[in-house]
Backbone as CSV, one residue per row, in Angstrom:
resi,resn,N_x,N_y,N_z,CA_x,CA_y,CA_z,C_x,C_y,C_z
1,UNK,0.833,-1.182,0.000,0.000,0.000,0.000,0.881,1.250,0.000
2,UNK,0.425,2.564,-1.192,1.342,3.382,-1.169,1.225,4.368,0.268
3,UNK,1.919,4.874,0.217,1.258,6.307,1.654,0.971,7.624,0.493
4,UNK,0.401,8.393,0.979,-0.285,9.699,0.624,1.043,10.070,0.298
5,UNK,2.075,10.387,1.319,2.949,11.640,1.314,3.908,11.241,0.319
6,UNK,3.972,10.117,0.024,4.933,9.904,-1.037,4.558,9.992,-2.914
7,UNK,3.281,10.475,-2.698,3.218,11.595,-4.304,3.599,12.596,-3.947
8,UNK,3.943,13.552,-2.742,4.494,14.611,-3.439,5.700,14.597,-3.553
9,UNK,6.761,14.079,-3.812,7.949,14.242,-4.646,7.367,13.783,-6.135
10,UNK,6.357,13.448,-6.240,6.572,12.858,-8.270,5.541,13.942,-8.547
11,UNK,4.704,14.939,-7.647,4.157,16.557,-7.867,5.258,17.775,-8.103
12,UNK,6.515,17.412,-7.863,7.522,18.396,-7.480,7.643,19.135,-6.157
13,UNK,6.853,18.868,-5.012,6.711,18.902,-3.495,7.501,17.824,-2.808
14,UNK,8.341,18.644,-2.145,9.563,17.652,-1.299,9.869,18.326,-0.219
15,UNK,9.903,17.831,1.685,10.147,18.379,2.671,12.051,18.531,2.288
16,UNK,12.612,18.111,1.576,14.499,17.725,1.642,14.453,18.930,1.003
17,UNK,15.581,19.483,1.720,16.308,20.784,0.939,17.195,20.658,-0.137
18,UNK,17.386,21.820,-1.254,17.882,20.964,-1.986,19.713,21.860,-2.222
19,UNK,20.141,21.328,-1.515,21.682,21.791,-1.728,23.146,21.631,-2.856
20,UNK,22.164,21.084,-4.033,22.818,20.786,-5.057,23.008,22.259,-6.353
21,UNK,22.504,23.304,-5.437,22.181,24.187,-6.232,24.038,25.631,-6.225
22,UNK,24.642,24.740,-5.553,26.201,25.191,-4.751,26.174,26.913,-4.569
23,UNK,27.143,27.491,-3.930,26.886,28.601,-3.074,26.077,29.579,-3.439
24,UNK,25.686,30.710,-2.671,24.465,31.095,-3.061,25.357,32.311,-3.163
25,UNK,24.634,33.419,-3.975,25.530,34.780,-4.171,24.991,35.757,-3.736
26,UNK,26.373,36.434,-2.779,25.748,37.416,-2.085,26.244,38.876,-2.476
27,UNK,25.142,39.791,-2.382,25.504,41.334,-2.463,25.769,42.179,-1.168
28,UNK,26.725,42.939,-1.531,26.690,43.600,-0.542,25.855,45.176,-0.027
29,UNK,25.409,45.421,0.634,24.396,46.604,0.845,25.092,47.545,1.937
30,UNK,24.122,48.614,2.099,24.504,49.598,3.678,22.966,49.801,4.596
31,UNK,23.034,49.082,5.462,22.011,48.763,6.632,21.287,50.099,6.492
32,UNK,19.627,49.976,6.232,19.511,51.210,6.022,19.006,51.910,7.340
33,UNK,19.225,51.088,8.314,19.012,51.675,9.911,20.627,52.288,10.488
34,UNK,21.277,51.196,10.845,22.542,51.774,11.381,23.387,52.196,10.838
35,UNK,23.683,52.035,9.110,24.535,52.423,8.139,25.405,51.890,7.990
36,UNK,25.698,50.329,8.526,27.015,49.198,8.664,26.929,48.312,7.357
37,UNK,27.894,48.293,6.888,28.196,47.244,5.666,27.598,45.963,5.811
38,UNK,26.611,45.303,5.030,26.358,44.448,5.229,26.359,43.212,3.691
39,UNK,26.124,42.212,4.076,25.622,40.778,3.136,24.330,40.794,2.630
40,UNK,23.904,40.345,1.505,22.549,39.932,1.869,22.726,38.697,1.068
41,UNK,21.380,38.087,0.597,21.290,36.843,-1.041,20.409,37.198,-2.016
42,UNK,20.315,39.043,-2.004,19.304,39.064,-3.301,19.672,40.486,-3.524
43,UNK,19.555,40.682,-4.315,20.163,41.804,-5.230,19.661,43.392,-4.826
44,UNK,20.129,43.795,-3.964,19.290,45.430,-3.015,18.568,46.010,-4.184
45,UNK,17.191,46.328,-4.181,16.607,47.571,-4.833,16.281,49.222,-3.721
46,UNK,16.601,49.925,-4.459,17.203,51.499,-4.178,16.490,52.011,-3.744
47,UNK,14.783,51.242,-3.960,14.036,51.906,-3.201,13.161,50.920,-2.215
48,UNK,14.083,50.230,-1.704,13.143,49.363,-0.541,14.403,49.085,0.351
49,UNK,14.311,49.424,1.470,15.091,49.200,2.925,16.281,47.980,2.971
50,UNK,17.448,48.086,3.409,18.010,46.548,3.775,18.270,46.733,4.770
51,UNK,18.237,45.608,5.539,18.785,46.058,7.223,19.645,44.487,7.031
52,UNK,20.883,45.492,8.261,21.681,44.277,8.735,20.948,42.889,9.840
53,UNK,21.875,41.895,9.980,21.021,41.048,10.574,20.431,41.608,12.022
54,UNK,21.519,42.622,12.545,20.847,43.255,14.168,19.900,44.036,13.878
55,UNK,19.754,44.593,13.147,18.716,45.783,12.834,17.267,44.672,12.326
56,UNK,17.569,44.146,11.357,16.878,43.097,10.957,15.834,42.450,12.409
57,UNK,16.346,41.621,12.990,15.453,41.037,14.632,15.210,42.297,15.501
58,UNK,15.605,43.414,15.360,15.284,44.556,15.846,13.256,45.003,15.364
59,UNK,13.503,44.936,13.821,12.212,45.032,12.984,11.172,44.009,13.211
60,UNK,11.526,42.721,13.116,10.619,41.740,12.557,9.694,41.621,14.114
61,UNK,8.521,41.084,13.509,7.738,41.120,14.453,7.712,39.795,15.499
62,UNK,7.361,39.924,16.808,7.845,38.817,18.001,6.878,37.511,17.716
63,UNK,7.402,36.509,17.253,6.327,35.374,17.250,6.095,34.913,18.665
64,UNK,4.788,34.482,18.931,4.271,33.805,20.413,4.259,32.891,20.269
């Protein structure tokens, strides 16, 4: 007997990450809170905010 969860890998739905995709590329930005050099993995647009990672958990909202 099959199980349910095992169609979704032959849907293209899979819980496995897929790390065959090798390093990811990063840009560099200026925190637009504290003004510190930072990393990110997606390409800054000029008119939307980047925050460093402290500034970043500073913003995001507190999960319960």
């Amino acid at each position: 007997m099959e199980r349910k969860g095992s169609q979704s890998k032959e849907r293209g739905f899979s819980r496995e990450r897929d790390y065959s995709r090798g390093p990811q590329t990063m840009y560099k930005a200026k925190c637009s809170d504290c003004g510190e050099e930072t990393e990110v993995p997606f390409k800054p647009d000029p008119d939307r905010p980047v925050y460093c990672r402290e500034c970043y958990a500073k913003r995001k909202p507190k999960r319960y």
